[in-house]
C-alpha positions as CSV (number, residue, x, y, z in Angstrom):
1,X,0.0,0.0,0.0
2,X,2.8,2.5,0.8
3,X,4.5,1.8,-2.7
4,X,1.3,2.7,-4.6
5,X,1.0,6.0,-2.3
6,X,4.5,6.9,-3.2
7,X,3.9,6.4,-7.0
8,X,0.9,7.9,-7.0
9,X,2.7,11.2,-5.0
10,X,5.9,11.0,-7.7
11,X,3.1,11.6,-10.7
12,X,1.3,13.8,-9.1
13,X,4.5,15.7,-8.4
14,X,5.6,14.9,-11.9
15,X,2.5,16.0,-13.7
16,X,2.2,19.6,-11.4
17,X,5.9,20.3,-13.0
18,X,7.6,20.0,-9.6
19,X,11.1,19.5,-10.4
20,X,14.1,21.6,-10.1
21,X,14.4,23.7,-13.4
22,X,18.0,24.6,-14.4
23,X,19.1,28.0,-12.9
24,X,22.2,29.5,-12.2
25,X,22.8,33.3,-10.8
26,X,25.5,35.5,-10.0
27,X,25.0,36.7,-6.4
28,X,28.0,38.7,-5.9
29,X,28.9,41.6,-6.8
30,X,25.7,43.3,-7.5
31,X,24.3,45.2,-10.5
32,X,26.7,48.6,-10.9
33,X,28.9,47.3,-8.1
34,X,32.5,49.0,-8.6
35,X,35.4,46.1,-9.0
36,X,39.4,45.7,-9.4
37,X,41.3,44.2,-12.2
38,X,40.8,40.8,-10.9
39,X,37.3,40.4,-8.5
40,X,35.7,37.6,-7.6
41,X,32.4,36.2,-8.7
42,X,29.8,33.8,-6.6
43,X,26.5,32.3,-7.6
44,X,24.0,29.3,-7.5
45,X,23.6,27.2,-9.9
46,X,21.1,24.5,-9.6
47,X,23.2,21.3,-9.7
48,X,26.8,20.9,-7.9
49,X,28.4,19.3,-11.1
50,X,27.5,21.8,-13.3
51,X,30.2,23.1,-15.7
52,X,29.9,27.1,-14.9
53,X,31.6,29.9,-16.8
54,X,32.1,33.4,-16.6
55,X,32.0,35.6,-19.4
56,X,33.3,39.4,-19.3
57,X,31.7,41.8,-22.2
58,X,34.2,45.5,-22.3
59,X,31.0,47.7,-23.4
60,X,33.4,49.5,-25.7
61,X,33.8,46.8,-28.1
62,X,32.0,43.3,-29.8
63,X,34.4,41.1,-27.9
64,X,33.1,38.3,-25.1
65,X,36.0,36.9,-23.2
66,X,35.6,33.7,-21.2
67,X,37.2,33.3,-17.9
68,X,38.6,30.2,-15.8
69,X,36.3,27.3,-14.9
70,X,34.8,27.9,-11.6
71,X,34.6,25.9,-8.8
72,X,31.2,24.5,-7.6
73,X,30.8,23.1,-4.1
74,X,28.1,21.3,-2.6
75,X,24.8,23.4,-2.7
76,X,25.8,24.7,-5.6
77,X,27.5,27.4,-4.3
78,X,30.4,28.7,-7.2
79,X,33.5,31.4,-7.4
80,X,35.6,32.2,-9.8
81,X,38.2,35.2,-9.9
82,X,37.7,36.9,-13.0
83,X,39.6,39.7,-15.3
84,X,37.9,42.9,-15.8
85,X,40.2,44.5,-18.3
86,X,43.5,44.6,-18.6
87,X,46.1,45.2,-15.7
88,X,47.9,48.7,-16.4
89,X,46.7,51.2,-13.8
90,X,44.0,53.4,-14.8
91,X,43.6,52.3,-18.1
92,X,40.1,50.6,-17.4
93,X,38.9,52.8,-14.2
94,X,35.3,54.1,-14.6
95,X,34.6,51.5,-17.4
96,X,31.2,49.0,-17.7
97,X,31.3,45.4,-18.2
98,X,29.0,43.1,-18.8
99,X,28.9,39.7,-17.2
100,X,26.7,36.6,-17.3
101,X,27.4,33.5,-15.9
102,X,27.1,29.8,-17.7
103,X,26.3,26.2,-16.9
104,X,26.8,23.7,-18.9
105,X,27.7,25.5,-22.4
106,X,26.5,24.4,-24.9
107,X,29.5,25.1,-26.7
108,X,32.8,23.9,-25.4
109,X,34.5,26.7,-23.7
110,X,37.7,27.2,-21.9
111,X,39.7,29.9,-20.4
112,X,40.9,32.9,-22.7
113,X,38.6,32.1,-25.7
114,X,37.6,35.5,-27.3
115,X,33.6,35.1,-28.5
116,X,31.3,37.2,-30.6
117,X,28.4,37.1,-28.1
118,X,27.5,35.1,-25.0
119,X,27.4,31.5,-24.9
120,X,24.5,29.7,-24.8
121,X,24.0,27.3,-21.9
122,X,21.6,24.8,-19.8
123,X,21.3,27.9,-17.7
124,X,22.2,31.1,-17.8
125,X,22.1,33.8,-15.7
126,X,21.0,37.7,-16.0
127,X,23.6,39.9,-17.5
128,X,25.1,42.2,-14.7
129,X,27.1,45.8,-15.2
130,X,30.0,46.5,-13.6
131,X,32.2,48.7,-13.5
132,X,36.2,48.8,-12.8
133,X,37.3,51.0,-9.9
134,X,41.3,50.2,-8.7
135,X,40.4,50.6,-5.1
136,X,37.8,48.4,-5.0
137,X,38.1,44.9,-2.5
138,X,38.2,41.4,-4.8
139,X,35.0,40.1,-3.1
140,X,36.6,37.1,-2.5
141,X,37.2,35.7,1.4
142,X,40.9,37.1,1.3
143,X,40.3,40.4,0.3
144,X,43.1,41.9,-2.2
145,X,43.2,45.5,-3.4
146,X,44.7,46.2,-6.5
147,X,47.7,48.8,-5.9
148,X,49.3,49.5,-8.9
149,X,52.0,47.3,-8.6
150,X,50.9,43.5,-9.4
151,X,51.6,42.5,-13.3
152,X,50.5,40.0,-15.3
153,X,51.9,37.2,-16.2
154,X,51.8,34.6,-19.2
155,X,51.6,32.0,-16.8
156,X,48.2,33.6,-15.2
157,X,46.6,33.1,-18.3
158,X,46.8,29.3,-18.6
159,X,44.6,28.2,-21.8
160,X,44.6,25.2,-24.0
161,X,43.7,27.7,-26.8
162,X,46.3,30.4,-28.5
163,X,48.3,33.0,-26.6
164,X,46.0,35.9,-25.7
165,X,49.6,37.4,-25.6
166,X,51.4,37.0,-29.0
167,X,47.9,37.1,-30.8
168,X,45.9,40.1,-31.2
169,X,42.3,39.5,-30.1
170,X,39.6,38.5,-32.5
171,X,36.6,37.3,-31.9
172,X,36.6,33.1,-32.2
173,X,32.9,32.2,-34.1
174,X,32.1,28.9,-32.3
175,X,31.7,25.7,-34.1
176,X,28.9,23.2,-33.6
177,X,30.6,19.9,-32.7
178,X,29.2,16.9,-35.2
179,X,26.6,14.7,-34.7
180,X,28.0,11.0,-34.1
């Protein structure tokens, strides 16, 4: 008797549409919130072994650059410390960025790729401005103000694709991968 309650509750739940929908957000920073160079991002996305990206739109030109793979914990809780710009003091300050977060591309995407829009994803969450401001904390649990000093290196932008550094940047048009 139990058995045929419980299947009878499973349809019932089935048929009302009770079931997690995909959904990811970005939680911090907030809409307008002023960032550094490099400040961290955090969000929810629905399921803990979701793939989640970060992608950074400069408002001043048609480029979308992906950032590293962030790590998602149990709850679904994710951070990932981004770029915003470039590192030379003051070039960036009072700029807007666009960001939107991404699980599960549907595209495969890694760290440094350089794309004409934003991806497209299971989930996907609602683009958020932001805008660079050198004194402004990382967001991230150890603090980090950018002062000027810290540089860049090659080795900080590890990617399996080409050198954001010898290359100029141009916007890489994904392609579909073939059916099987």
């Amino acid at each position: 008797m139990n058995r045929v309650i419980t299947v009878i509750l499973l349809l019932l739940l089935s048929i009302s549409g009770f079931c997690v929908q995909p959904f990811i957000t970005i939680d911090t920073p907030t809409d307008l919130a002023k960032v550094p160079w490099r400040p961290c991002f955090s969000g929810t996305v629905w399921d803990d072994h979701a793939s989640v990206f970060v992608v950074v739109h400069p408002t001043e030109v048609s480029s979308y650059f992906v950032q590293p793979t962030a790590t998602v914990r149990s709850g679904g809780k994710y951070e990932v410390v981004t770029y915003i710009g470039e590192s030379v003091p003051g070039l960036h300050s009072g700029k807007h960025f666009e960001v939107r977060a991404i699980a599960n591309p549907k595209i495969a995407l890694h760290e440094g790729m350089v794309l004409a829009n934003f991806p497209s994803g299971e989930a996907v969450s609602n683009v958020i401005r932001v805008v660079r401001d050198e004194t402004s904390l990382s967001g991230c649990e150890d603090p980090v103000k950018f002062t000027g000093t810290q540089t860049a290196n090659a080795s900080d932008l590890k990617s399996s694709g080409p050198s954001l550094v010898d290359s100029p940047l141009k916007p890489v048009v994904p392609v579909p991968p073939t059916p099987h």
